[in-house]
C-alpha positions in Angstrom: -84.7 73.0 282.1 -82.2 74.1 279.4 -83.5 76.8 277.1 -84.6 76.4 273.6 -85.4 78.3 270.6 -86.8 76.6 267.5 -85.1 79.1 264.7 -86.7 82.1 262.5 -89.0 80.9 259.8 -87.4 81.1 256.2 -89.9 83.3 255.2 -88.5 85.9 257.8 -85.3 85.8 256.2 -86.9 86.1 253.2 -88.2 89.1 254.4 -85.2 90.6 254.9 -83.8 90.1 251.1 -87.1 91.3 250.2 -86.6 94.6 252.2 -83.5 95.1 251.0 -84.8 95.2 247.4 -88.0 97.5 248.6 -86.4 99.3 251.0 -89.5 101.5 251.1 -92.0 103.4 253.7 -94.4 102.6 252.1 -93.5 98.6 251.0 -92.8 98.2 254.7 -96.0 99.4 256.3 -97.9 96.6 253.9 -95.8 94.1 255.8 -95.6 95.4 259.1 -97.8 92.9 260.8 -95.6 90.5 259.1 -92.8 92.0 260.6 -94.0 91.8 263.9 -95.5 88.5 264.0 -92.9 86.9 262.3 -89.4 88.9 263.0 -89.8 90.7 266.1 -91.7 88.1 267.9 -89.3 85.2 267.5 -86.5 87.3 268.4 -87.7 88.8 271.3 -88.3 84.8 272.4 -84.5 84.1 270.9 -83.1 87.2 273.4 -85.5 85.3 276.6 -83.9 82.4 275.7 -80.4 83.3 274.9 -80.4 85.8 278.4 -81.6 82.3 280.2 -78.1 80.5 278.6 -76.5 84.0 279.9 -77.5 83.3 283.4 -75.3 80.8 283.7 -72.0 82.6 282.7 -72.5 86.3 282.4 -75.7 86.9 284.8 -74.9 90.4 285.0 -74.9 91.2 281.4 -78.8 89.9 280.5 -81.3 92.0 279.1 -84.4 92.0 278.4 -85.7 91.9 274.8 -87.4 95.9 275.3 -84.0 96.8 276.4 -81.8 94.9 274.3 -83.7 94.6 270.3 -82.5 97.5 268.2 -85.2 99.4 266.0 -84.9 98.4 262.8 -85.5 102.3 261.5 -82.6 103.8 260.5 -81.4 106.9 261.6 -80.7 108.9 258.3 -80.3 112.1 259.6 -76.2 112.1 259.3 -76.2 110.1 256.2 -76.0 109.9 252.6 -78.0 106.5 252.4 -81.4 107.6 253.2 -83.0 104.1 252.7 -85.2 103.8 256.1 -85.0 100.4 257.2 -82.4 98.1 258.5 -81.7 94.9 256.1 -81.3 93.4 259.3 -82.2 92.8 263.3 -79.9 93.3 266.0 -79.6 92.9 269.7 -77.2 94.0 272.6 -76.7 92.6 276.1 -74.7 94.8 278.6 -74.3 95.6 281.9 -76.5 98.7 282.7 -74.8 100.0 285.8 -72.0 101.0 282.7 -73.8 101.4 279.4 -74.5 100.2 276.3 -71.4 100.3 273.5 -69.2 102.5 276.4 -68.6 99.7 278.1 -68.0 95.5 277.5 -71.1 94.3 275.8 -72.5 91.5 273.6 -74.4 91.7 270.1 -75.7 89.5 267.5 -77.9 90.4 265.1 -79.9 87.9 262.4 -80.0 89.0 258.4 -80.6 86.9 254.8 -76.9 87.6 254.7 -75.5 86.4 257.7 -75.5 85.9 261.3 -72.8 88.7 262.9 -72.0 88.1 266.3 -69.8 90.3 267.8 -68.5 91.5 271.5 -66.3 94.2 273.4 -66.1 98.3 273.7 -67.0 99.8 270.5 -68.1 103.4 271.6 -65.8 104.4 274.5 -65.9 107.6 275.6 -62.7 109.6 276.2 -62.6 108.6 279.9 -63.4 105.0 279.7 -60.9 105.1 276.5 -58.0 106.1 279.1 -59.2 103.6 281.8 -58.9 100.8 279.5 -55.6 101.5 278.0 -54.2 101.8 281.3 -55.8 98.8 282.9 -54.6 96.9 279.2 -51.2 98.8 280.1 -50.8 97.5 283.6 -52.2 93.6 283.0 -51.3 93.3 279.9 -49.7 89.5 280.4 -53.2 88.4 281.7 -54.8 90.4 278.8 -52.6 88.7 276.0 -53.2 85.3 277.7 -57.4 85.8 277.7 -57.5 87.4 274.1 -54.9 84.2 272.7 -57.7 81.6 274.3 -57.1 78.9 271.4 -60.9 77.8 271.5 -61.8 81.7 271.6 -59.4 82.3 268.5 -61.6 79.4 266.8 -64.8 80.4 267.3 -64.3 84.3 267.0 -61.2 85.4 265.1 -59.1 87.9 266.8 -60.0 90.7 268.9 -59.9 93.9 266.2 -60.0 97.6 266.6 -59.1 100.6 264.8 -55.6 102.2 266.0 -54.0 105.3 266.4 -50.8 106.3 264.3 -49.0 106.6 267.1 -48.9 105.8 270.8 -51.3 107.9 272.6 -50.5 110.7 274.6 -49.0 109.9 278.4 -48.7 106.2 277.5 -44.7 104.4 277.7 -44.2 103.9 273.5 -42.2 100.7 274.2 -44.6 99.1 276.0 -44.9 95.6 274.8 -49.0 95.8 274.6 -48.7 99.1 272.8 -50.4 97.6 269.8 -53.5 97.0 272.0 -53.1 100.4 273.7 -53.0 101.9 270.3 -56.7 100.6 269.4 -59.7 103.1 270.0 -62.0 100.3 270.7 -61.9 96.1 271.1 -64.2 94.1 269.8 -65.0 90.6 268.1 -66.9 89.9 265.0 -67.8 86.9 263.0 -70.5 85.8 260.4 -72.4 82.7 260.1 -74.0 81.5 257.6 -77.3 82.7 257.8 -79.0 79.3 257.5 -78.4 78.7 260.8 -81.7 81.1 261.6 -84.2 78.4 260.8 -83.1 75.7 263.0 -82.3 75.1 266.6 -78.9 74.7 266.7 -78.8 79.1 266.5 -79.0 79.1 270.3 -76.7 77.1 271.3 -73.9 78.8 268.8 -75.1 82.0 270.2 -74.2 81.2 273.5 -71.1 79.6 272.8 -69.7 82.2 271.3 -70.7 84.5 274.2 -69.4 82.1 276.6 -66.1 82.1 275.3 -66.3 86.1 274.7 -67.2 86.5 278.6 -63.5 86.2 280.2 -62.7 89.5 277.4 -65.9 91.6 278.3 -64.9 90.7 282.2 -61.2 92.2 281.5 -62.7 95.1 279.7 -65.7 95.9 282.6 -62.8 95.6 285.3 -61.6 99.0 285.6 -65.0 100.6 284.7 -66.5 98.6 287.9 -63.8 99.9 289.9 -64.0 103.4 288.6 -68.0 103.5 288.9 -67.5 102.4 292.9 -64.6 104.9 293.6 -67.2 108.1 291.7 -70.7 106.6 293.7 -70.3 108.3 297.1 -69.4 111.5 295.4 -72.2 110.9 292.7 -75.0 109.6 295.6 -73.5 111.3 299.1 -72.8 108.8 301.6 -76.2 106.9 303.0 
């Protein structure tokens, strides 16, 4: 039996412009039974749902709704904007023998503004940032090939990422995927309109979009696979 998710109920977008215009403790804890009943609930049922469509083309990436629904506190403590709630709710679905953000991964989150729905590395850490760009470096015809995916191009835009000046450090500067090796992170984004909430149809372009994402997240969780395997005896001692 295929999946199904109804949509969000316009009031709980409402919600959402309303919080961004009472962005308040106290305005907030008034409405926090609201909140739950009405925001949290539905997505937790949208991320069941969505991981069930998952099964069937990234099994390894679903998560559970505890694992994978963002708070919607903010943490202030490094910034000027002290406002402490998210305007929006967001979710992540990763592969947890490799980490959220560090490695491939999936996100959507639903607002009164939009739906975002985005995917690839976004928080790399210095290792992983050196594994990609040499896997990218050494398969870079398949990797131009996957990322060029016409219906992919369509339904996402093109893969983006902030880039280095210059060629990083140990890396050939005329390679012809330089441009890619340049980037400090990969990753897809695009908006929806956020109408698309209240109906059923938000599932299915959910997991679309994922589906055609998938072949780009594999790429990416290639060389992290293989890395993981090679470290796990010296990590865990031989059985």
């Amino acid at each position: 039996m295929a999946a199904s998710f109804p949509g969000f109920s316009k009031e709980a977008l409402k919600f959402f412009r309303d919080l961004e215009k009472n962005n308040r403790r106290e305005w907030f804890e008034a409405r926090k039974e609201f909140f739950l009943a009405n925001v949290k609930a539905p997505m937790e049922a949208l991320v069941e749902a969505l991981g069930a469509e998952m099964l069937k083309f990234a099994p390894e990436a679903v998560t559970s709704p505890q694992k994978a629904i963002y708070r919607i506190y903010r943490d202030t403590r490094f910034s000027g904007d002290k406002t402490p709630y998210k305007t929006h709710l967001g979710a992540s679905f990763f592969r947890h023998d490799l980490g959220r953000h560090i490695a491939g991964g999936y996100y959507f989150e639903v607002s009164h503004k939009h739906i975002g729905l985005a995917g690839g590395v976004y928080m790399p850490t210095p290792e992983n940032l050196r594994i990609l760009r040499t896997h990218i470096m050494d398969n870079h015809q398949r990797f131009t090939k996957i990322v060029g995916e016409e219906k992919l191009l369509e339904a996402m835009g093109p893969l983006q990422g902030d880039k280095l000046s210059r060629p990083p450090k140990g890396f050939p500067c005329e390679h012809p995927a330089m441009e890619w090796i340049k980037c400090k992170h990969w990753y897809y984004w695009k908006e929806l309109p956020s109408e698309i909430a209240t109906g059923p149809g938000l599932l299915k372009e959910l997991a679309l979009r994922f589906k055609l994402m998938q072949p780009t997240i594999s790429f990416f969780n290639e060389p992290l696979i293989a890395d993981k395997n090679r470290r796990a005896p010296l990590e865990t001692g031989w059985v």
